[in-house]
C-alpha positions, -999 to 999 in steps of 0.1 A, spaced: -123 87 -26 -141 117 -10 -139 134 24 -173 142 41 -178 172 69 -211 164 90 -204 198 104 -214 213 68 -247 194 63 -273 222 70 -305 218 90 -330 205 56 -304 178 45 -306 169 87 -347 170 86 -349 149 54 -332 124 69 -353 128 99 -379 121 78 -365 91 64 -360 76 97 -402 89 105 -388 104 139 -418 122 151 -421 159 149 -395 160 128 -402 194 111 -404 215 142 -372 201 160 -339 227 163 -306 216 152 -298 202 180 -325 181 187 -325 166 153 -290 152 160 -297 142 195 -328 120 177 -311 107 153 -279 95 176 -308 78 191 -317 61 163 -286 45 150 -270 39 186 -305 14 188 -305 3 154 -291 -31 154 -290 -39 117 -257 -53 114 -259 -51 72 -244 -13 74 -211 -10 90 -195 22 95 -197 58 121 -227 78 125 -211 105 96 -214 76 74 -248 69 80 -258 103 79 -244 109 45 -257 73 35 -289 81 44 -291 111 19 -280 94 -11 -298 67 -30 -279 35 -35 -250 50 -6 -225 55 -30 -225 87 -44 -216 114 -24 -202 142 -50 -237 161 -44 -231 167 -8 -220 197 5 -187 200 17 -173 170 -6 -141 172 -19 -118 148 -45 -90 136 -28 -63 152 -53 -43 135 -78 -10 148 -65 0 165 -36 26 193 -45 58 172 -31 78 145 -50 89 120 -25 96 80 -25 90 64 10 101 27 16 86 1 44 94 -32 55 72 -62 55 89 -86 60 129 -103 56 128 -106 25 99 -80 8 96 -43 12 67 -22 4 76 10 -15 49 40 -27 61 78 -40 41 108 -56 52 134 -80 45 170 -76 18 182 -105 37 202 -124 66 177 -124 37 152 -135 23 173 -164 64 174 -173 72 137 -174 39 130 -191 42 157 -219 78 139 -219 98 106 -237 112 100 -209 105 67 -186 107 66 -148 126 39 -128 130 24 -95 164 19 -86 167 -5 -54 203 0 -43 217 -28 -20 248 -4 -2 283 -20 7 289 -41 35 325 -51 52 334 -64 21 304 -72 6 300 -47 -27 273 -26 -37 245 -39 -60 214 -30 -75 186 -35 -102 160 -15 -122 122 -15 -122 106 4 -148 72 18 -138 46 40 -156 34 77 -144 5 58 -135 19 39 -111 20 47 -73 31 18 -52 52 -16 -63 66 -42 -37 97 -48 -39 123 -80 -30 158 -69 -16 179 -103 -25 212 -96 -6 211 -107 28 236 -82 49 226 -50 33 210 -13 40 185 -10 11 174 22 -4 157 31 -36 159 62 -61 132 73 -84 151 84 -119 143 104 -148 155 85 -177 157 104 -211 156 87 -246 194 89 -246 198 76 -216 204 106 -194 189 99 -157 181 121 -134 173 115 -93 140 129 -87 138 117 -54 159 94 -31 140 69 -5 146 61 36 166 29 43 157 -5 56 179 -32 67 179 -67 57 196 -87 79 215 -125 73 194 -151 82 205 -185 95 195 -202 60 217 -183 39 249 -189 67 246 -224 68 235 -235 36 258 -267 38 238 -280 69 207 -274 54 218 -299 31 209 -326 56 178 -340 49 164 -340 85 173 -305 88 152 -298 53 124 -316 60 118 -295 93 135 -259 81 126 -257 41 98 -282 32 72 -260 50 75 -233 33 70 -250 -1 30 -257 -13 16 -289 -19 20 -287 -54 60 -283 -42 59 -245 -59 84 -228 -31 74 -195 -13 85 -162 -34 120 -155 -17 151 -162 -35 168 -176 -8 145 -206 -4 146 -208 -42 184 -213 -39 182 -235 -13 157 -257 -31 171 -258 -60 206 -267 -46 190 -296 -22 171 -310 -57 205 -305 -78 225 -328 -51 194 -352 -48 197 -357 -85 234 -360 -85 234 -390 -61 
């Protein structure tokens, strides 16, 4: 990915693509008239296979094919690592959280010339007298992002990222934000949902045609509970 500056194209880059668009006079027009005609252009070009801003069609219109920009003046790589090590975590949804982190370079270059492995730790905290859980994802330096399902209704969820040496010595590199998950009315009243009028209209929507249920563990129970009694009777 690349960051373009229009401000940094100079006057021939802006009169060859004058010339490509044969606006007339071309060669003898200032700076600012060779923007003013080419806004004119693309605000009456109606050619609705390029999408995208002005800038882009500027920069487009100086490379052939519209896809490499490296050439350009005032392109830069978008670096590999920003010099911070954090972990930041989102919610999507009740059940799924999103959850993406970078590592400083020279902690990078450290793990990587390393044994060591890196883990997610997704930490469920106490509540009332609910006790504190959690489980282990092992990643790869390479990785950047991972979704992530928080299982225990009831809980505050946050995640660590850990060092983890050969012997088993961790270390916190970084500790996430917190999301809540709260209880849903499936998981408190798993006996009524037992009835079959109530699963028909609650729990058989969310599973496909092909009777695969949706990817949350609570349905899964709740499924698999319904089809365990079914069977029983």
């Amino acid at each position: 990915m690349v960051l373009i500056n229009i401000e940094t194209l100079t006057d021939s880059e802006l009169k060859s693509i004058a010339c490509q668009e044969d606006i007339e006079d071309w060669e003898s027009l200032s700076r600012e008239e060779l923007i003013d005609e080419l806004e004119s252009v693309y605000e009456d070009n109606d050619d609705a296979s390029f999408s995208g801003t002005l800038r882009q069609k500027y920069v487009s219109s100086l490379i052939p094919g519209k896809s490499d920009y490296s050439q350009l003046p005032g392109v830069e790589e978008i670096p590999r690592h920003y010099n911070k090590t954090y972990i930041h975590l989102t919610q999507k949804d009740a059940v799924w959280a999103y959850v993406f982190w970078n590592l400083s370079e020279s902690l990078y270059k450290e793990v990587e010339a390393s044994d060591s492995k890196l883990v997610l730790r997704i930490i469920a905290t106490p509540s009332g007298k609910l006790s504190r859980k959690s489980y282990d994802i092992e990643i790869t330096i390479h990785d950047k992002c991972w979704t992530i399902e928080l299982p225990w209704p009831g809980r505050t969820y946050f995640i660590k990222l850990l060092l983890v040496d050969s012997n088993g010595n961790e270390t916190t590199l970084c500790s996430s934000n917190t999301v809540e998950r709260t209880r849903s009315w499936l998981s408190e009243h798993k006996d009524a949902i037992m009835d079959p009028d109530l699963y028909e209209i609650l729990v058989k929507p969310l599973i496909s045609k092909e009777g695969t249920p949706v990817n949350c563990s609570e349905v899964n129970n709740i499924v698999y509970s319904f089809e365990k009694k079914d069977a029983e009777i």
